[in-house]
C-alpha positions as CSV (number, residue, x, y, z in Angstrom):
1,X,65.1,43.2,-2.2
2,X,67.4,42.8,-5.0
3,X,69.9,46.0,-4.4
4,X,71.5,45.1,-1.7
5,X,75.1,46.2,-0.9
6,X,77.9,43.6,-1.4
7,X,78.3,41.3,1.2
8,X,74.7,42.1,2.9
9,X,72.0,39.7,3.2
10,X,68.6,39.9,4.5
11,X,66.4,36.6,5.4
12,X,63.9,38.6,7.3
13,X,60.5,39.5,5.3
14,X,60.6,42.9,3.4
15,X,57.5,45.0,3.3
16,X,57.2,48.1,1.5
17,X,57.5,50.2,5.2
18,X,60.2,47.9,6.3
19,X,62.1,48.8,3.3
20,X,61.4,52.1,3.9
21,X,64.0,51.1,7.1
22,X,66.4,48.6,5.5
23,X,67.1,50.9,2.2
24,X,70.3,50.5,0.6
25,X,72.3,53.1,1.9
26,X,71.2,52.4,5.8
27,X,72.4,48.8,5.2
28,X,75.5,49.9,3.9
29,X,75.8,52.2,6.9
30,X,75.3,49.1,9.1
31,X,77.7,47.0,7.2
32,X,80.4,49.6,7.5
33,X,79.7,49.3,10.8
34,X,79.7,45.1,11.6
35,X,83.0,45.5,9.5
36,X,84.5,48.2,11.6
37,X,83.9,47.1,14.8
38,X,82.7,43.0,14.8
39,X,85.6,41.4,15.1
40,X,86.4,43.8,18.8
41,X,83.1,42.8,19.4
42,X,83.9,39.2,19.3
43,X,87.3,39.8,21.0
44,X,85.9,41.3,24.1
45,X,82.9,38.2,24.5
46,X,85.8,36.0,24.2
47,X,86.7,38.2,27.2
48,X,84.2,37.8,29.7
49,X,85.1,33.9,29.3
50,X,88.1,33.9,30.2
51,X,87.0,36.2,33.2
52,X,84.2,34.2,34.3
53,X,87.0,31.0,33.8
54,X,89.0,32.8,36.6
55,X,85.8,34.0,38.5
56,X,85.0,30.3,39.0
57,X,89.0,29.7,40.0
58,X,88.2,31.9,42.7
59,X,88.9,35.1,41.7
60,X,87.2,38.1,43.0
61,X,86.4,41.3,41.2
62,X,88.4,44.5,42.5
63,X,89.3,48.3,41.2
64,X,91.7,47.9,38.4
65,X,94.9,48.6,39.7
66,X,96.0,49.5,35.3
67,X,93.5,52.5,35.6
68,X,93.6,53.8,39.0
69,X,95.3,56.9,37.3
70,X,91.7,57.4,35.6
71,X,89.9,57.2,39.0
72,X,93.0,59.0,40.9
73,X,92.6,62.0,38.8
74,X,90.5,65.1,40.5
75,X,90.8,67.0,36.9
76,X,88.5,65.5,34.1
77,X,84.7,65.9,33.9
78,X,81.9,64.4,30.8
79,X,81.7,66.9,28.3
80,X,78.8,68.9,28.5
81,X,75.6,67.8,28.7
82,X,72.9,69.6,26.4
83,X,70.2,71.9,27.6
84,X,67.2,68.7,26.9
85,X,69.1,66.5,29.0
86,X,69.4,68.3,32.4
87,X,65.8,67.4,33.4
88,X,65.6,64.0,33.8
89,X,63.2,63.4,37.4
90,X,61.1,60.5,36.0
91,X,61.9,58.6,32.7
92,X,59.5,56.0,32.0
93,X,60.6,52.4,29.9
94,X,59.1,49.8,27.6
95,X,59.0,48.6,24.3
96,X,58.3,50.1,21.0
97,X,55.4,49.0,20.5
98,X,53.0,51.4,18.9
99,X,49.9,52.2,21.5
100,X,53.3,51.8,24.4
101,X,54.8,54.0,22.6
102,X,53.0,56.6,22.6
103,X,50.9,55.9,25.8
104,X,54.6,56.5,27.1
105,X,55.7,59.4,25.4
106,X,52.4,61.3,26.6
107,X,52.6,60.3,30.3
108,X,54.0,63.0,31.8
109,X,57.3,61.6,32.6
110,X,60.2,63.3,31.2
111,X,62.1,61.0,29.3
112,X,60.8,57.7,28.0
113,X,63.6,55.2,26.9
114,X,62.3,53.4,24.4
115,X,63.6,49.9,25.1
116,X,65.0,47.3,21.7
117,X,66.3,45.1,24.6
118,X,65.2,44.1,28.0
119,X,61.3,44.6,27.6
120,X,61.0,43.9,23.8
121,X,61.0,40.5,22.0
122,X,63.2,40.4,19.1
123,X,61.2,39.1,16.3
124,X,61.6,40.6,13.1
125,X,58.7,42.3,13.1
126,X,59.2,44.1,16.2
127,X,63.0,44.8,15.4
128,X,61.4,46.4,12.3
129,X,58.0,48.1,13.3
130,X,59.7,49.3,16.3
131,X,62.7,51.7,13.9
132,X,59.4,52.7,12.1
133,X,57.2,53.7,15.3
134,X,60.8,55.3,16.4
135,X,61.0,57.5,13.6
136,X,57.4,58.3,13.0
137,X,56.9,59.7,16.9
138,X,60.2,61.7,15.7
139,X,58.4,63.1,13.2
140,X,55.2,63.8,15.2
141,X,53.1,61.2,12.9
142,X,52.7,58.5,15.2
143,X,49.1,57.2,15.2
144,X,46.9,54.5,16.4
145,X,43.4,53.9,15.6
146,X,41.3,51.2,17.3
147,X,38.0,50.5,17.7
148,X,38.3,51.8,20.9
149,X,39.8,54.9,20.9
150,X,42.1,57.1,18.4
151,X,45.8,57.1,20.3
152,X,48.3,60.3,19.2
153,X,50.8,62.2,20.9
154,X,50.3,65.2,22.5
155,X,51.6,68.8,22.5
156,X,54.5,68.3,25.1
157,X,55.9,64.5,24.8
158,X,58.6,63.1,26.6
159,X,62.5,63.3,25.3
160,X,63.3,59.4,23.7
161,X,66.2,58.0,24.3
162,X,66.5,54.4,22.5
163,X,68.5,51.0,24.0
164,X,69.6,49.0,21.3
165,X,70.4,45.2,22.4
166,X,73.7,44.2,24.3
167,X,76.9,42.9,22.8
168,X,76.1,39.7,23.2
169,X,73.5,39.2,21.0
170,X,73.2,39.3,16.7
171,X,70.6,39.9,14.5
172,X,70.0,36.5,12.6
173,X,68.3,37.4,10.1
174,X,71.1,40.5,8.8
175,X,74.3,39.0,7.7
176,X,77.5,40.6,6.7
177,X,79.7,38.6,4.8
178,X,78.6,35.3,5.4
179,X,78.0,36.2,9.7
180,X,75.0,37.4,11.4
181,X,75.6,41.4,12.1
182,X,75.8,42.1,16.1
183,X,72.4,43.1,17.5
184,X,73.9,46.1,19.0
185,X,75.2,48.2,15.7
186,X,71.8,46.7,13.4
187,X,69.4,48.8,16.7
188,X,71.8,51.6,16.6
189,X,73.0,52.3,13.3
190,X,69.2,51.8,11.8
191,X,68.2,54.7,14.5
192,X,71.3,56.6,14.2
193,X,71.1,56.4,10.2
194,X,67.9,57.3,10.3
195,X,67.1,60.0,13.0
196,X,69.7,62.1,13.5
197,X,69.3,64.8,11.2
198,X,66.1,65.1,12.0
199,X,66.5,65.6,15.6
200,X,69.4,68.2,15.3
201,X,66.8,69.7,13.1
202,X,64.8,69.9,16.2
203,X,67.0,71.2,18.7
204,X,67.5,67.4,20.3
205,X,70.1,64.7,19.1
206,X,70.2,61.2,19.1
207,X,70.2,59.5,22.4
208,X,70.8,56.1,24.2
209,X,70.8,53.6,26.5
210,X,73.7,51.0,26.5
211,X,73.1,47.8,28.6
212,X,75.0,45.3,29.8
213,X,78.5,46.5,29.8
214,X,80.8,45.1,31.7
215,X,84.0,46.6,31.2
216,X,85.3,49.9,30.1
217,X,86.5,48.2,26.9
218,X,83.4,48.0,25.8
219,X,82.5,50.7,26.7
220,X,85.8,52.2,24.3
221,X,84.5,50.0,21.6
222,X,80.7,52.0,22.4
223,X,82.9,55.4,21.7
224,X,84.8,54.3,18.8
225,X,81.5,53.3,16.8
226,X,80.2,56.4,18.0
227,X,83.3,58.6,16.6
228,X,83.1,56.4,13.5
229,X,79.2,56.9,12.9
230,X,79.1,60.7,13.7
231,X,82.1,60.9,10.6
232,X,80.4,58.9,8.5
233,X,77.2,60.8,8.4
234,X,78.2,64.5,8.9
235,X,76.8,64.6,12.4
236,X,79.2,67.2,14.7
237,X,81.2,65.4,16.8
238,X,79.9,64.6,20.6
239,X,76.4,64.6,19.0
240,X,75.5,61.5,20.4
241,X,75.2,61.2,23.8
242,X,74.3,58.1,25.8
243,X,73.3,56.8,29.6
244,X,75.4,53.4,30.4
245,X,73.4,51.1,32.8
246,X,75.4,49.5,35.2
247,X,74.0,46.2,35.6
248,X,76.8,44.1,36.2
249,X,78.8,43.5,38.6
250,X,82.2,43.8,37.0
251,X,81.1,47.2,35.6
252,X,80.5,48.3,39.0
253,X,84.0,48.1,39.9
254,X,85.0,50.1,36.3
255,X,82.1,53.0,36.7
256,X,84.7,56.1,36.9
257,X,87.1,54.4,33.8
258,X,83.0,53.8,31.9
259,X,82.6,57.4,32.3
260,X,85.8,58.2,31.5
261,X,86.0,56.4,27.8
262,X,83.1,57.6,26.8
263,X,83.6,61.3,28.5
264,X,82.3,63.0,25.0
265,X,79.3,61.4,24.7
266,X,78.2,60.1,27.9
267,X,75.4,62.0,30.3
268,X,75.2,59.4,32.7
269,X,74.7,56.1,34.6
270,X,71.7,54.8,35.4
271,X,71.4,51.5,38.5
272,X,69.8,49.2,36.5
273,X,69.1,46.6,39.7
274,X,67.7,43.7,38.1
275,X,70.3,43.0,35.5
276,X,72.7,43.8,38.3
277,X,71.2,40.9,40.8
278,X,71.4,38.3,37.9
279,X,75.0,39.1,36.8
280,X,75.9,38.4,40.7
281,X,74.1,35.2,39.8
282,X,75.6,34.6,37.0
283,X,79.1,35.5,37.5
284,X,79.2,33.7,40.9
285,X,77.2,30.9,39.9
286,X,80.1,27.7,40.3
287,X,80.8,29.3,43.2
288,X,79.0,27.6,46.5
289,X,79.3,30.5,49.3
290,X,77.6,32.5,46.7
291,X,73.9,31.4,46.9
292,X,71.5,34.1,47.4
293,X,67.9,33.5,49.0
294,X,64.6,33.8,47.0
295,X,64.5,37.0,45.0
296,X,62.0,39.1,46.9
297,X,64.1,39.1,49.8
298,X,67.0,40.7,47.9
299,X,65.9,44.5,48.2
300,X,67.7,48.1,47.4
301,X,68.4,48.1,51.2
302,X,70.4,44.8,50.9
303,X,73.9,46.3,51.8
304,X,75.1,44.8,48.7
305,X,72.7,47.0,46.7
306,X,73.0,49.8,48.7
307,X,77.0,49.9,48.3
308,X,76.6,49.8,44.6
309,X,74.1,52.4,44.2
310,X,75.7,54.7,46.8
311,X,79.0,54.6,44.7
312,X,76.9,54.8,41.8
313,X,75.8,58.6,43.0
314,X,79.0,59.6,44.1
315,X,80.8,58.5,41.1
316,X,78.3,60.1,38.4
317,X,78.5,63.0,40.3
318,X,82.0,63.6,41.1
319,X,82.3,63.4,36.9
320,X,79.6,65.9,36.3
321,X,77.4,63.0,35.3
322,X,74.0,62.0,36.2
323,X,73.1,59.4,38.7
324,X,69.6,58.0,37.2
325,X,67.4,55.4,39.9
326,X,66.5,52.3,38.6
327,X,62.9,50.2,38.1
328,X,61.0,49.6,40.6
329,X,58.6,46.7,39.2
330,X,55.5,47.2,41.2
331,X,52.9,48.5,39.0
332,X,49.0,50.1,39.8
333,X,45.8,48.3,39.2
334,X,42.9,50.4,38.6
335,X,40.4,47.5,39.3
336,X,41.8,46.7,42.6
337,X,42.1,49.4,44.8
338,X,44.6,47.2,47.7
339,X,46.6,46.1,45.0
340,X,47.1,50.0,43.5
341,X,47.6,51.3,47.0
342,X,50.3,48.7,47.8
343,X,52.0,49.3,44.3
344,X,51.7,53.5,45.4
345,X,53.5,53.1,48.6
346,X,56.5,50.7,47.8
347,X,57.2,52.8,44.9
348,X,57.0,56.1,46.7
349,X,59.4,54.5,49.3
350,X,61.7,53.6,46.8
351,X,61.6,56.6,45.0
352,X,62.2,58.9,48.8
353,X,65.2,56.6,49.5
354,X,67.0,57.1,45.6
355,X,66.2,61.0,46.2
356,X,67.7,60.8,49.5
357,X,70.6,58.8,48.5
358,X,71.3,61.9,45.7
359,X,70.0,60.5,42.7
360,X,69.2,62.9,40.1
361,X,66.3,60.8,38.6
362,X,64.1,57.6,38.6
363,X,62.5,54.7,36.1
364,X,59.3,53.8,36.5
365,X,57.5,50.7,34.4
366,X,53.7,52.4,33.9
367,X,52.3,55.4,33.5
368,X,50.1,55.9,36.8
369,X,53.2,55.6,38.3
370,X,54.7,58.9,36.9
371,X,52.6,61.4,39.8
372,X,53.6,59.8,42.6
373,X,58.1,59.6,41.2
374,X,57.7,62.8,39.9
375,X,56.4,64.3,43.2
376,X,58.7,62.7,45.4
377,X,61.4,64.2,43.0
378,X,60.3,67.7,42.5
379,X,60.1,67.7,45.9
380,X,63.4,66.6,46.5
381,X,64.8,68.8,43.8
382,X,62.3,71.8,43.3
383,X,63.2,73.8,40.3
384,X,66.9,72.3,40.3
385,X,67.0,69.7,37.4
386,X,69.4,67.5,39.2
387,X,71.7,67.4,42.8
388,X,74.9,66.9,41.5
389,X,75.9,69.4,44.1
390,X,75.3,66.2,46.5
391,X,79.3,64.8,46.1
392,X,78.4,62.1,48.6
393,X,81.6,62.4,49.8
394,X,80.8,59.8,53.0
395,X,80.9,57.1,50.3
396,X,84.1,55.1,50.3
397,X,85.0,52.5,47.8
398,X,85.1,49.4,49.0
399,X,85.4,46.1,47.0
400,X,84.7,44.2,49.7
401,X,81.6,45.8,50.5
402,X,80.2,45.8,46.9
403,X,81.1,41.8,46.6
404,X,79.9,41.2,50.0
405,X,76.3,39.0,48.8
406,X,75.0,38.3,52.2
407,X,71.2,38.8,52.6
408,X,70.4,39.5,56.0
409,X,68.0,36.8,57.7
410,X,67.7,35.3,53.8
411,X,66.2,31.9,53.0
412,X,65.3,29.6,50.3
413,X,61.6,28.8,50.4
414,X,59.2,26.3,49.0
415,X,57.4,29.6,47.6
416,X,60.6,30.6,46.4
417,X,61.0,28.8,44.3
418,X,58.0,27.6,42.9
419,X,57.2,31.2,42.2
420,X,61.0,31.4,40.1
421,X,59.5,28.3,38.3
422,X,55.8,30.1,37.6
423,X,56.9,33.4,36.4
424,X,59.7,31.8,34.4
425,X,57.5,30.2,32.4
426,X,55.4,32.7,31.6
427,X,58.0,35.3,30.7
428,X,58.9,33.3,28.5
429,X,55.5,32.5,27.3
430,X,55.3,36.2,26.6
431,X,58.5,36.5,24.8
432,X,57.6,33.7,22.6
433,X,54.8,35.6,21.5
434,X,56.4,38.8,20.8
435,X,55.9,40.2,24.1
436,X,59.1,41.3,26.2
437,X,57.3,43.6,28.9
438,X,55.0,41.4,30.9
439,X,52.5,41.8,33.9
440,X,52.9,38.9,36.4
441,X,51.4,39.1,39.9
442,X,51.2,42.7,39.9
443,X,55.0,42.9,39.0
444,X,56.3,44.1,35.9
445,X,58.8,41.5,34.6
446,X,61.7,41.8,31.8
447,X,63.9,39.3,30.5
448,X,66.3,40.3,33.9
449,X,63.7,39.2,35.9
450,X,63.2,35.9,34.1
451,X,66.7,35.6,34.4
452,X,67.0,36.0,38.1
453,X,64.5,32.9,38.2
454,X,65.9,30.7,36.1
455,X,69.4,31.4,37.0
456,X,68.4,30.9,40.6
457,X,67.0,27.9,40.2
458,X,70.1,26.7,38.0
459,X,72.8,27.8,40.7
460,X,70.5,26.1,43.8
461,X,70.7,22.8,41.8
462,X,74.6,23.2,41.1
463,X,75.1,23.2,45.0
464,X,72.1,21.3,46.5
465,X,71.5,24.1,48.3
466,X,68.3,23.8,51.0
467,X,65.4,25.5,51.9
468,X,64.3,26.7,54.8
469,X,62.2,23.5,55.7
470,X,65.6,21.4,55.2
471,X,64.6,19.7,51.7
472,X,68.1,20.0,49.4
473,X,66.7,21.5,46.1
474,X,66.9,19.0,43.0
475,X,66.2,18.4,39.5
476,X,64.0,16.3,40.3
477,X,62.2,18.5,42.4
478,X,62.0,21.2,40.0
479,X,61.2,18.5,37.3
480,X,58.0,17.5,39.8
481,X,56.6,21.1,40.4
482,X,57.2,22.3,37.0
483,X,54.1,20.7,35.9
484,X,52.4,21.5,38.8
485,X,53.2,25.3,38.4
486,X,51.7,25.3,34.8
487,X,48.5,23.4,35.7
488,X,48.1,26.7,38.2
489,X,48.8,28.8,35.1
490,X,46.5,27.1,33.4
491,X,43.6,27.7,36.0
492,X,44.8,31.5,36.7
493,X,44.2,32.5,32.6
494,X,41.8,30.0,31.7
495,X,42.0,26.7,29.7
496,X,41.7,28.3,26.7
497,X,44.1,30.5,26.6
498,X,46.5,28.2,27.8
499,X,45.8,26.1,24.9
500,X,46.3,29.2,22.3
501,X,49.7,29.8,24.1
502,X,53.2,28.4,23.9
503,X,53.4,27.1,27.1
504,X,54.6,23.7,26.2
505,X,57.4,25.2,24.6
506,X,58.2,27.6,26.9
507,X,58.2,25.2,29.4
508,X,60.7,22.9,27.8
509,X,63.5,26.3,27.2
510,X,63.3,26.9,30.9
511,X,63.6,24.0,31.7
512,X,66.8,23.5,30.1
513,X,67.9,26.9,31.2
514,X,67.3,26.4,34.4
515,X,68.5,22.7,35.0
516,X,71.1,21.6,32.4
517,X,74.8,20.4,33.4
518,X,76.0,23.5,31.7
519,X,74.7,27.2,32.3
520,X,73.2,29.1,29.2
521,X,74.8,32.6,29.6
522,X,71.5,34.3,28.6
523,X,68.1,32.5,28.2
524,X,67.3,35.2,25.3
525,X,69.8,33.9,23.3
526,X,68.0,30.1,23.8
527,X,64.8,31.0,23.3
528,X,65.5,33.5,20.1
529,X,66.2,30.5,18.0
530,X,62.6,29.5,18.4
531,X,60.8,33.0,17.9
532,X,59.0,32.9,14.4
């Protein structure tokens, strides 16, 4: 590509439909936008160093005593919300992926969130393909022929939504003057550039996801780019509007000043649990009487989890916002008729407590699993498109409670953590290959998932913490049953295709991420330097 704006270069390859994406005047938009807003970008990483630097001096996250005018404050609500964004019972997630896609977009579920982050691999390819399948569902072009079967959307689809990747992470192969652009604006501004003429054309706008956050400085920066973009391109102020995950545990203790920074463009918050476990991980992870027990036994009833997504509801909906569920990973066989039953029932019980509790909507990872949310919801809510009417007004905040990580009756077992070590590896596996959603022991798993393992196993070593059976967990353990957990792998999916994989690989980035002195903040941002 030899017209390329001043300052821009691109190392990724260029196909005719790619540049059909990357076209002069996008990447200009995209530059405008790195050079806007990258260095607060870097600022506020440099940030959550210096807060985790106090975090391990023993400080403890609280309400912000700055803003407590923001949450004091009985007057201010989020702008309106528009008409195609009051109905939001089931949303459905995953990649952008083509047959996904659309297999998503048709499955009944009212929004699909169309994910660049947590369930996609970032090779260029995908980065690429993904703004293309994007724009062509848009459209209502999006096709897929196979040998199999002819896959294209139907009459009534789901509304998209689209989550670009966090602020932590760049895009290597885009850089702006010499530095690689941040992840975050190359996913957004591409889409936004793009798309959102055509759907204002359509009686919709451009919608997000934004992961990660973990302060509502970022979440000002989120605004700013947004006021900034919507300028820049003629689009009516307030166009955008966006769902912010909380999934960290700092931003749980900044939800009403989140909402309240980005109160023209927000529509909600969503509980996004697995993220949220591995930031308590994370953030507490040189800290001793912070271990947590094996990951299964750390459930939405854990009163840790239940104070967070209780506070959740109340705040969304004290600020005319939406409170959205989060993912329940278990997903439905249709060859094994135990397995699907078992995946029906936990997710209908997790789906009856989130209604119950006053959420307004639900995730769900796979299609079959759309019937069961969306009857528990409808049920719930009959013809009212959400319960904001439900103030939960019995919720107190309490910092205490929310930072309170005891697990009832919680252990560390053999199978613990063997199973961290197992699925670990073959996350990552996945990811290596291009594949960020993955289907592992009937569980769906995402790069939070991975990171619950791998951090878990990183913070037990730190503090020679023990398992039930009294044996202190080790390096050298993990070392020992590392190869031991890939010779299972290799018998559950055959010698053969353990040969084609990249399990040697894979196996050497976890474990570094999981048993180095120092802690990698995000195993993504290890493993992206070896995807192709």
């Amino acid at each position: 590509m030899n017209d390329l704006p001043h300052g821009v270069q691109v190392t990724g390859a260029l196909t005719p439909d790619f540049s059909a994406i990357l076209t002069r005047d996008a990447l200009e938009f995209v530059a405008q936008l790195e050079r806007a807003f990258g260095a607060r970008r870097r600022d506020l990483l440099a940030q959550r160093a210096a807060r985790q630097a106090r975090i391990d001096a023993g400080e403890m996250p609280d309400f912000i005593p700055e803003t407590a005018r923001v949450r004091d404050d009985p007057s201010w609500r989020v702008a309106p919300i528009p008409a195609d964004l009051q109905w939001r019972h089931i949303e459905i997630t995953g990649p952008t992926e083509r047959k996904m896609l659309i297999n998503a977009l048709n499955s009944g579920a009212d929004v699909f969130m169309a994910d660049f982050e947590d369930a996609n691999s970032p090779t260029w390819d995908n980065m690429l393909q993904g703004q293309l399948n994007l724009r062509d569902a848009i459209d209502r072009t999006l096709t897929l022929v196979t040998p199999e079967k002819t896959y294209r959307l139907n009459d009534q689809v789901a509304r998209l939504l689209v989550r670009p990747r966090g602020w932590h992470l760049e895009e290597r192969h885009v850089t702006i003057d010499g530095k690689p652009m941040s992840a975050s604006l190359f996913d957004f501004g591409l889409y936004f550039f793009h798309n959102a003429k055509r759907l204002l054309a359509k009686n919709s706008g451009p919608y997000f996801y934004l992961p990660k956050l973990e302060s509502h400085l970022e979440a000002r920066l989120w605004n700013d780019v947004f006021v900034f973009a919507q300028e820049a391109l003629d689009v009516p102020r307030t166009t955008i509007k966006v769902t912010v995950l909380i999934e960290t545990i700092l931003a749980a203790f900044e939800m009403e000043e989140i909402l309240y920074e980005l109160r023209d463009h927000i529509a909600g918050l969503n509980a996004g649990r697995w993220d949220y476990i591995f930031s308590i991980i994370k953030k507490f992870r040189n800290r001793a009487e912070f271990i947590l027990p094996d990951r299964a036994q750390i459930t939405m009833t854990t009163p840790f989890m239940r104070a967070y997504t209780e506070l959740l509801v109340r705040t969304c909906h004290k600020r005319g916002a939406h409170a959205i569920g989060g993912m329940a990973a278990f997903i439905p066989s249709r060859k094994d008729a135990q397995v699907n039953d078992t995946a029906l029932t936990r997710v209908r019980d997790d789906k009856l407590r989130e209604s119950g509790d006053g959420f307004d909507g639900t995730w769900v990872a796979h299609p079959d699993l759309v019937p069961v949310a969306k009857q528990v919801f409808d049920d719930a809510l009959g013809e009212q498109p959400h319960q904001k009417n439900k103030l939960r007004e019995d919720v107190r905040a309490d910092a205490r409670a929310l930072a309170n990580f005891v697990v009832p009756n919680g252990a560390i077992t053999e199978a613990g953590v063997r199973l961290n070590i197992n699925v670990g590896v073959q996350y990552i596996e996945a990811w290596l290959r291009g594949n960020g959603a993955v289907a592992i022991y009937n569980l769906m798993e995402d790069a939070a998932t991975a990171e619950i393992s791998r951090a878990q196993i990183w913070q037990w070593i730190r503090h020679n913490a023990t398992m039930q059976d009294g044996r202190a967990i080790t390096r050298e353990l993990v070392q020992q049953w590392l190869p031991e957990e890939l010779e299972k792998i290799k018998t559950l999916i055959g010698a053969e295709n353990y040969t084609s994989g990249k399990f040697d690989r894979a196996a050497k980035i976890f474990a570094r991420v999981a048993t180095a002195e120092s802690f990698d903040e995000f195993l993504t941002l290890v493993a992206y330097a070896y995807l192709e």
